[in-house]
N, C-alpha and C positions, 0 to 999 in steps of 0.2 A: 452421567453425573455422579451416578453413586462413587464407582472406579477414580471418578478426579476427586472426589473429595474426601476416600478411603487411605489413598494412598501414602506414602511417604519414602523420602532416600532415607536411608541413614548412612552416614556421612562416614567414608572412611579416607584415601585419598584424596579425596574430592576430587578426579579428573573425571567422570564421567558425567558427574550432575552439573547441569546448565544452570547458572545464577536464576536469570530471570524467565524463565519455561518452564521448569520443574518443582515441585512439591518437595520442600526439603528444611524447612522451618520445621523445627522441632515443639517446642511448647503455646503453639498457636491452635486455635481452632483451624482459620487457613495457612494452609503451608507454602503457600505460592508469593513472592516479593512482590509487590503493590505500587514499589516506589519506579518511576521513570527511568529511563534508560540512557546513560548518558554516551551520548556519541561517542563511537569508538569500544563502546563496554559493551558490543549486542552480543556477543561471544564468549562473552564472560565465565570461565567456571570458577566451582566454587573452593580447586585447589590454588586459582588464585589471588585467594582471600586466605589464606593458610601459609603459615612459616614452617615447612615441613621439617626443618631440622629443630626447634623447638617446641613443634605440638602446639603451635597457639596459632591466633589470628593478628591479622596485621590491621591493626588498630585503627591505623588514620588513615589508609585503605578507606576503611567498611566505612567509617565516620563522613568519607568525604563524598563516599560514592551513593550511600544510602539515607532517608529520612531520618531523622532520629529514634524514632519507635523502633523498626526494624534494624536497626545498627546496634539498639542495647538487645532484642533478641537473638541477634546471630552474635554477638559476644557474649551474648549469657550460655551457649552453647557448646558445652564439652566438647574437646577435641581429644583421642584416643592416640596416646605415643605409638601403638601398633600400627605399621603398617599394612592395611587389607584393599580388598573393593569395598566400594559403594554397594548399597543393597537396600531394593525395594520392600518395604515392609507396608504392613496393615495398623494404619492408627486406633482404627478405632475398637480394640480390642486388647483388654494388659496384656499379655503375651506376645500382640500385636503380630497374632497370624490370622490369614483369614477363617471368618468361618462363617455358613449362612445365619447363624443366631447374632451374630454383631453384625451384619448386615440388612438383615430385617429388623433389627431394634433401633439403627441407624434412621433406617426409610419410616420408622414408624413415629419417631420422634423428631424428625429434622426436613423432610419431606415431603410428610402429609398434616393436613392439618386436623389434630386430635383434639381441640380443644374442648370438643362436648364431652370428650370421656373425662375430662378432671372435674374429679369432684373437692369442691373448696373447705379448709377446715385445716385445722391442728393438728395432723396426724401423728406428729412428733410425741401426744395422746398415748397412744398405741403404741408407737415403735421401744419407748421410753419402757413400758413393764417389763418387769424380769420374771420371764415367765413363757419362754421360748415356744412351745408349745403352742399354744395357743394365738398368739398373736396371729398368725396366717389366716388362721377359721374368722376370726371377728372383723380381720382387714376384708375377707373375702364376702362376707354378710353384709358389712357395709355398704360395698361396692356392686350389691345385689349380683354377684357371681357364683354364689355356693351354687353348685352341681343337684340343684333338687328340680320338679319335673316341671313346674311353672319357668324356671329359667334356663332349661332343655330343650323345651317344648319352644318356649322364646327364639331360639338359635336353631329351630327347624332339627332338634333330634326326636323321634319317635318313643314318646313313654307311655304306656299303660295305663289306665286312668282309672285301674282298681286295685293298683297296688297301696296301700296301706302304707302311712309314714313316708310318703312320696313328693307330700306335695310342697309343704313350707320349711322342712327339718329344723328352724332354730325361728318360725313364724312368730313367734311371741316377741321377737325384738321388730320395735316401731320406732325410727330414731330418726325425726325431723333433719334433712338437711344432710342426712346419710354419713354423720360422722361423730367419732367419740366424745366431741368436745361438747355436743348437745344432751349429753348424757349426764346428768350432775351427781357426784359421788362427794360424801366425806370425808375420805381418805382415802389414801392411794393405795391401800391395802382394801380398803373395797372396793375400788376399781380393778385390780389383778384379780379378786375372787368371784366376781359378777363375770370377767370373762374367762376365768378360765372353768366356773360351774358353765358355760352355754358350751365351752369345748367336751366337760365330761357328756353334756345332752345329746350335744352331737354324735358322738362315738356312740352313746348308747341307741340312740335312733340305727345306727350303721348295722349295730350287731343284732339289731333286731331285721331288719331289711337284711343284710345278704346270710347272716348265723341261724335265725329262728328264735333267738333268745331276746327277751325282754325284760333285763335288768330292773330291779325293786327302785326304786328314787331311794331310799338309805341306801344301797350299795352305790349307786353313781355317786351321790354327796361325800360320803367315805371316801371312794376312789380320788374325786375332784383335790380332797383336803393331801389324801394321802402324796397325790404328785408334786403338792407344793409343797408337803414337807421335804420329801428327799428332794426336789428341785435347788431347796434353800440349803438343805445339808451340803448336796455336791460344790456350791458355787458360796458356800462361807468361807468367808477369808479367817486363815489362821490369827489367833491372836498372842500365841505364847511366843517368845523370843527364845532362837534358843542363844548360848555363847558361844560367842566364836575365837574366842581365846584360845589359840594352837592351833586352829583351822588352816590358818595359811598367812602371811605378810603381801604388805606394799612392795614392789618390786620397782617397777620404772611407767610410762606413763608419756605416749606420744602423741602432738595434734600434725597436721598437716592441712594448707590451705590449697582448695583446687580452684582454678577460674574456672567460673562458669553457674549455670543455675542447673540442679541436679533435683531431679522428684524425688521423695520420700523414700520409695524401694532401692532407687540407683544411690541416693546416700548411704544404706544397708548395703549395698553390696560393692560398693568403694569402700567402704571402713573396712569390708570383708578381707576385701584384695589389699589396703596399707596393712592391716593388722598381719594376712602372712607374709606379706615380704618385708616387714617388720621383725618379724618373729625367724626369719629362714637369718636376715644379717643377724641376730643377735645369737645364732646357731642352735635356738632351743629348735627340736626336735618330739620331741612328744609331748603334746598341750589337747587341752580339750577347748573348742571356743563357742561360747556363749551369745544368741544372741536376742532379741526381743522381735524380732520379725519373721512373724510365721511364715510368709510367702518366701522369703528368700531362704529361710531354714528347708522348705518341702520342695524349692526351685533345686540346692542341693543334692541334697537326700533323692530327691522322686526322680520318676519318670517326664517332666513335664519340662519341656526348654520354651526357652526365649531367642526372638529373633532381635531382640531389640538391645538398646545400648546397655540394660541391664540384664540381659543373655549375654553378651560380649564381656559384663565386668565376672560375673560368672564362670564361664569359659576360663578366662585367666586367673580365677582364682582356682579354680580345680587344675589348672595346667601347672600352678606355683607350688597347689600341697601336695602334687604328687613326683 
């Protein structure tokens, strides 16, 4: 069950993927065609839904053969002018290679039924503070998970029961209903200082359990205020302008329309690929390019590929700058 519901083609000739047997829906939770077979189509692939000499699909084909639901998601479906094979990939992971952490988060959200572990509430509370640090410890407290010897001992680990500072580490929070929203604050600057003073507690509870040191309460309050100050320093937005008078000129300025429905990263990295073969026909040659997507900035740059349709636009755009 996992394997049929992990899987997916991605779609290059299409001669090897079976229309109606195979996993090959692209933006669906299932990827398997749902609609009936019609006589004469049990053989069907899915290169013959495809105009190979122009990279698209044959319209009143899919329209005629398919429900309508399923006919606007295989037309919303990019087709690649390369031609390659067909290739099984892993959906349920961005990268979309396997791995056992997207496999087990898979079976543990889709699976099994988890519904006693959600605990109900606002959390949007919490995730919402600017104030990175901390949010983890207080989401973790919430959710009666912090790592102390009552909720160790809970989960059948062996703790000591004369260690000091062992038992409740942040005990003093009692929060009906287990969630921030039960907590009434003034301002939302005293809600980031209420949690981010129970993370300095924490840390100093830590350093006193594994260092021997027992921090003054003025030294952890000092410390607590000092992290928000530089937290706010690093992530204050500038406000001065500068001029950019001589900086540089408007040049020229191209859109291009693609068929099909493209996720948010595969738009990043289709601009990527028009922008240099853009740039190679108009024979500029040394440009710097800019872009607002860190994952397709580090898919570049790193070590880390992709097997999926935006590893392929990738691919050609490294194959175009070089």
């Amino acid at each position: 069950v996992l394997v049929k519901e992990g899987v997916r083609w991605k779609i290059g000739d299409g001669r090897r993927i079976r229309v109606f047997r195979d996993p090959w829906l692209k933006n669906r939770s299932n990827s398997f065609i749902t609609s009936s077979i019609p006589e004469g189509y049990e053989d069907l692939r899915v290169a013959d839904l495809m105009d190979s000499n122009l990279a698209c699909w044959r319209t009143n084909l899919i329209r005629s053969v398919f429900h309508p639901e399923e006919a606007v998601a295989i037309l919303d479906t990019p087709l690649s002018s390369c031609s390659r094979d067909d290739e099984l990939i892993w959906k349920l992971s961005r990268d979309e290679k396997f791995s056992v952490k997207s496999a087990y988060f898979h079976v543990s959200e889709s699976l099994i039924d988890n519904s006693h572990l959600i605990v109900r509430g606002d959390w949007s509370l919490l995730w919402r503070l600017r104030i990175n640090c901390a949010k983890l410890l207080m989401w973790r407290v919430l959710r009666g998970c912090l790592p102390v010897r009552t909720n160790l001992q809970r989960r059948g680990v062996k703790c000591p029961a004369n260690v000091r500072y062992g038992d409740s580490g942040v005990g003093v929070i009692r929060v009906s209903g287990g969630n921030l929203s039960s907590v009434k604050f003034v301002t939302y600057e005293s809600k980031r200082e209420f949690v981010l003073m129970l993370w300095a507690l924490w840390k100093r509870r830590n350093i006193k359990v594994w260092e021997g040191d027992l921090k003054s309460v003025q030294d952890t309050t000092w410390h607590a205020k000092e992290t928000l100050e530089e937290w706010e320093k690093a992530h204050k937005r500038p406000t001065d302008m500068h001029d950019t008078q001589g900086w540089g000129r408007f040049i020229k300025a191209k859109s291009i329309y693609h068929q099909g429905s493209l996720s948010a990263l595969e738009a990043e990295g289709m601009g990527l690929l028009e922008a240099i073969n853009w740039l190679e026909e108009l024979g500029v040659q040394v440009v710097d390019i800019e872009l607002d997507c860190k994952v397709v900035v580090e898919a570049v740059h790193g070590d880390k590929t992709y097997v999926n349709e935006l590893g392929e636009l990738l691919n050609l755009s490294a194959m175009v700058e070089h």
